[in-house]
N, C-alpha and C positions, 0 to 999 in steps of 0.2 A: 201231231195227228198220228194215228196208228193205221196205217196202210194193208191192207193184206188183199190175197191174192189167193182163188183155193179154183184146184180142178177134180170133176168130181165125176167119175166113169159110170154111168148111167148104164144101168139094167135094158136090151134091148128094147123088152117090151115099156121099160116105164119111159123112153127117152120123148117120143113126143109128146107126153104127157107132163113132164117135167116141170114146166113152168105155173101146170096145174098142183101139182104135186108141193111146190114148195109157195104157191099163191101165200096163205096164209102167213108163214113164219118170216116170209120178202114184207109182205105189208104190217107187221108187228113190228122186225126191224127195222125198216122204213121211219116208223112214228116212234121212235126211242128220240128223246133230247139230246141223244150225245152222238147221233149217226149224222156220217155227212151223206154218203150214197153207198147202196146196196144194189149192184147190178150184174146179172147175170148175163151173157151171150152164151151162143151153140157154137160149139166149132165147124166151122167151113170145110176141116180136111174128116172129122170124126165127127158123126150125128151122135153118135152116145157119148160126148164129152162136152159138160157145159163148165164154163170157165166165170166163176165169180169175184167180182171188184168192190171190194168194200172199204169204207173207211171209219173211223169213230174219233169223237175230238182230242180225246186225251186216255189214258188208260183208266180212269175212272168208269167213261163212256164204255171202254170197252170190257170191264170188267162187271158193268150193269148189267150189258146184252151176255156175257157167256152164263150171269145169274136169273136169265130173266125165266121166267114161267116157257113162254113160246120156245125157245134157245131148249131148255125141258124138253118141249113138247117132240121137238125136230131131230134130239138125239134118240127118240123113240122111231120117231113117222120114217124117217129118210133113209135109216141104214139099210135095211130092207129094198132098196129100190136100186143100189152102189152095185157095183160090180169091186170095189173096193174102198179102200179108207181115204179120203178126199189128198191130195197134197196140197201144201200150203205154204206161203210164205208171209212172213209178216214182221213190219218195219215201222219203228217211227220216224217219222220223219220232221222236220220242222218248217213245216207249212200248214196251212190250213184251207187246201185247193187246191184246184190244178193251177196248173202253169202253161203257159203256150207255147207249144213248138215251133220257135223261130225258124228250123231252118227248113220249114212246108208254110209260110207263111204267106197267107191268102192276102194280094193287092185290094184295096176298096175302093 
């Protein structure tokens, strides 16, 4: 699985709008075959930093989604909206899901 990690500093005016902003190209990679999850949160300490969680199955998967048409569309729509160039990190790993953290682990 290809794991990545991207934060992305959001233009004052565009950040509450943000989730609007990127509806679209979240719900195209969303319905890609080789996506596991695509999810965004806002930071709690920075309103203009949203922090995105994504993963793809294999590099095949994620080399669909950086050719895809919408993946196009978003290197157009998005930069415009940055305060700067996203940072990122990304790793394969060898899983295919989360894992549960045993040591916050909820009694039943």
């Amino acid at each position: 699985m290809i794991f990545i990690t991207a934060k992305f500093r959001v233009r004052p005016e565009s950040a509450d709008r943000w989730p609007e902003i990127t509806r679209d190209f979240t719900q195209a990679t969303r319905g890609e075959a080789g996506c596991l999850w695509f999810d965004w949160s806002r930071s709690v300490e920075d309103p203009s930093e949203y922090v995105l969680v994504e993963a793809f199955r294999d590099d095949e998967a994620g080399a669909a989604h950086v050719q895809s048409a919408h993946f196009a569309a978003a290197q157009q729509t998005l930069p415009p909206h940055l305060v700067e160039t996203p940072r990122i990190i990304s790793v394969t790993v060898g899983q295919d899901g989360w894992s549960e953290l045993g040591e916050l682990a909820v009694a039943e």
